[in-house]
C-alpha positions as CSV (number, residue, x, y, z in Angstrom):
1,X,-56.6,57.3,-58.5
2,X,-56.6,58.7,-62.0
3,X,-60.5,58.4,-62.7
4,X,-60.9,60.6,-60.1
5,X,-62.1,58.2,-57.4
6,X,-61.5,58.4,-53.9
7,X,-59.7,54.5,-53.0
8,X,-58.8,53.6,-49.3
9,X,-58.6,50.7,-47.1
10,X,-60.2,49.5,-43.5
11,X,-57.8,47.0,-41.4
12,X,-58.9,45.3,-38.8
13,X,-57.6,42.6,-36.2
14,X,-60.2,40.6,-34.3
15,X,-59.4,39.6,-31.1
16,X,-60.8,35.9,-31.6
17,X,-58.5,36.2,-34.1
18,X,-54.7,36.4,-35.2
19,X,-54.4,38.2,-38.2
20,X,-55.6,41.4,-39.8
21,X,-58.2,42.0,-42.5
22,X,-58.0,44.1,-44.7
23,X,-60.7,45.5,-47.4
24,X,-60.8,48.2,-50.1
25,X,-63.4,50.3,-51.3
26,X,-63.9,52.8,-53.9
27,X,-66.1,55.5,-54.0
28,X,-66.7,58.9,-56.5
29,X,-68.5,60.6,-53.0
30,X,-66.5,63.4,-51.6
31,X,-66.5,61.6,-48.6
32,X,-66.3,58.0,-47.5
33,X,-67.0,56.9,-44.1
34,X,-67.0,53.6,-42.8
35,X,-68.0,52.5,-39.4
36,X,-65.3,50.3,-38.0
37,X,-67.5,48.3,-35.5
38,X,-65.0,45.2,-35.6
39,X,-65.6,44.0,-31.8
40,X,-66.1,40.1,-31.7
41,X,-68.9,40.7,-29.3
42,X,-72.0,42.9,-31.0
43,X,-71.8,44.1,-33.9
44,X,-73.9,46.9,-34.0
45,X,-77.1,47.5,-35.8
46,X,-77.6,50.9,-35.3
47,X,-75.1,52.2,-38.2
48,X,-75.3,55.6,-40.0
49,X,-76.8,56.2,-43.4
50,X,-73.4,56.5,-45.7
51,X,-71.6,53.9,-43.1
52,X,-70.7,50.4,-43.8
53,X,-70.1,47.0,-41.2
54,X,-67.9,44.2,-43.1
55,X,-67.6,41.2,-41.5
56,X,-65.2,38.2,-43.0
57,X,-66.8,35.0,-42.2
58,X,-64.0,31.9,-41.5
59,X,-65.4,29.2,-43.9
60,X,-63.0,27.4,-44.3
61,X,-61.3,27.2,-48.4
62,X,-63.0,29.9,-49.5
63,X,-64.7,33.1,-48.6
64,X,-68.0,34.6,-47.4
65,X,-68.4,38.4,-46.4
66,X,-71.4,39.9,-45.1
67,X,-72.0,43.8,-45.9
68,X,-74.5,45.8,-43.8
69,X,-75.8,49.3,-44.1
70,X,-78.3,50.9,-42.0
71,X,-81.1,49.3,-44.0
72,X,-79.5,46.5,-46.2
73,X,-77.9,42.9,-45.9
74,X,-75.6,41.6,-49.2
75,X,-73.8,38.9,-48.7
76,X,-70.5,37.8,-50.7
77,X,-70.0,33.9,-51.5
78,X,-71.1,31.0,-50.2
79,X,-68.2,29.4,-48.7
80,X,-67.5,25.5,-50.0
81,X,-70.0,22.5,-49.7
82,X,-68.3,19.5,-48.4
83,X,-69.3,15.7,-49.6
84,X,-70.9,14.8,-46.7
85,X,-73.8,17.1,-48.1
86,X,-73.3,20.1,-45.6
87,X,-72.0,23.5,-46.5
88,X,-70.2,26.5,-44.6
89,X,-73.8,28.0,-45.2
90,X,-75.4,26.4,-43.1
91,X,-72.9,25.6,-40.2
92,X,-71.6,29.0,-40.4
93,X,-73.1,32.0,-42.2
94,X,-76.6,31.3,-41.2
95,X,-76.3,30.9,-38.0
96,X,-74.2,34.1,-38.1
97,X,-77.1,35.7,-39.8
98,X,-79.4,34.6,-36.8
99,X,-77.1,35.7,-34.3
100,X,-77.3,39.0,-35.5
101,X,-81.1,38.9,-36.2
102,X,-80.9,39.0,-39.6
103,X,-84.0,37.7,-41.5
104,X,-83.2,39.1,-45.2
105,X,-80.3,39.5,-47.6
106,X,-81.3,41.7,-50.5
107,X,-78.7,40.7,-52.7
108,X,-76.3,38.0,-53.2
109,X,-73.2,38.2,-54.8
110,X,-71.5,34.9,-56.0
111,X,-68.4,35.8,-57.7
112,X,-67.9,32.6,-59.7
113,X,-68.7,28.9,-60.1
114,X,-66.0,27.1,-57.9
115,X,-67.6,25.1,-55.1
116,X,-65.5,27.4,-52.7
117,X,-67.3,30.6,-53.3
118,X,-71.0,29.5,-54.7
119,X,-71.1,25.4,-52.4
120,X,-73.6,27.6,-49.9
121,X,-75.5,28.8,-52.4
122,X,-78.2,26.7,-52.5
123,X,-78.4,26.3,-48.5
124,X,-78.4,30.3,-48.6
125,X,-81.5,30.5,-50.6
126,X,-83.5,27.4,-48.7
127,X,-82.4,29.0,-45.1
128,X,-83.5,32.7,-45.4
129,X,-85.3,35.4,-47.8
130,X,-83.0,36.2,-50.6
131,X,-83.9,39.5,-52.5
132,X,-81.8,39.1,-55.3
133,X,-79.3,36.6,-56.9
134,X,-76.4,38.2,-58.9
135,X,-74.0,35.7,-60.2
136,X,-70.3,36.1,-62.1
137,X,-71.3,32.9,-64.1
138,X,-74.0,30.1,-64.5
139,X,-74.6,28.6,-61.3
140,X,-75.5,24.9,-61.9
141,X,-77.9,23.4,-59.3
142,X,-79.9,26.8,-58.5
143,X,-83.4,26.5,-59.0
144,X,-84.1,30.0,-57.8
145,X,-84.1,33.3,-60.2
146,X,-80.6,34.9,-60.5
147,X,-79.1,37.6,-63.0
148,X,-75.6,37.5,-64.3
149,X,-73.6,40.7,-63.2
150,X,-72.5,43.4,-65.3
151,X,-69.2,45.6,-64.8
152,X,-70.5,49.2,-64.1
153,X,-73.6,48.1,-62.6
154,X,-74.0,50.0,-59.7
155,X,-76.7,51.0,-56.9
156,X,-76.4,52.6,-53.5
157,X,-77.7,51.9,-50.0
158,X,-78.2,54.0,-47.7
159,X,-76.1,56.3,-49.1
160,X,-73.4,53.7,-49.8
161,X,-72.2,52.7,-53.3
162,X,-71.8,49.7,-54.4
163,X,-70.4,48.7,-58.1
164,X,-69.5,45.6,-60.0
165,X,-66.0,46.4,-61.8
166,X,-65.8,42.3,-63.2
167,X,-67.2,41.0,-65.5
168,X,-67.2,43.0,-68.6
């Protein structure tokens, strides 16, 4: 870490599941928590300010991941649409979403173009409240407002900090 940042790593193996997942943060804090609330059954909604939940959705080809803090909801990709018309939005995510009682993302993410990451997109944005649309590329198809992504755009929530390093 020559800039000075603090870099780590949070595995975890589901029990549902065979293999381990693993994700990477970054953060200039002194300290970096992260709650590792990885049971299959609840996921808890009570987490502390400065703590983060990740869960990895199974899409399918592609990814989805949904980032909570104590007060805020992003989620990452889509997943893939599939010819038939349907999308891993809405046969996985949102239901996920309801599971959990979630009624509001504040900010998607959609790292590129490619039907695997941004096919849910538009599924996303008919099937819940989306705050904000933040986009590596043009999206072609979405009707709603979205904002291309800068690198070194950054916010916090609830004492988390969030920050796009791609694209320039």
């Amino acid at each position: 870490d020559r800039d000075g940042s603090k870099v780590g790593s949070v595995c975890a193996a589901r029990r549902w599941m065979e293999c381990g997942v693993c994700f990477f943060f970054s953060s200039r804090r002194r300290h970096t928590r992260l709650r590792r609330e990885w049971s299959s059954d609840v996921c808890s909604s009570d987490l502390a300010r400065g703590c983060v939940n990740i869960q990895v959705l199974d899409v399918g080809q592609g990814l989805s991941a949904v980032v909570r803090t104590q007060n805020h909801v992003l989620l990452y990709d889509t997943g893939p649409s599939f010819r038939s018309g349907g999308s891993s939005a809405s046969a996985v995510i949102l239901p996920y979403l309801v599971s959990r009682g979630i009624e509001r993302i504040d900010r998607l993410v959609v790292s590129h173009s490619d039907l695997d990451h941004a096919g849910g997109v538009s599924a996303i944005v008919a099937g819940i409240e989306v705050g904000q649309v933040v986009t590596g590329e043009r999206l072609s198809g979405l009707t709603s407002t979205f904002r291309r992504c800068r690198a070194g755009e950054h916010w916090a929530y609830d004492g988390v900090d969030f920050r796009f390093l791609h694209p320039p």
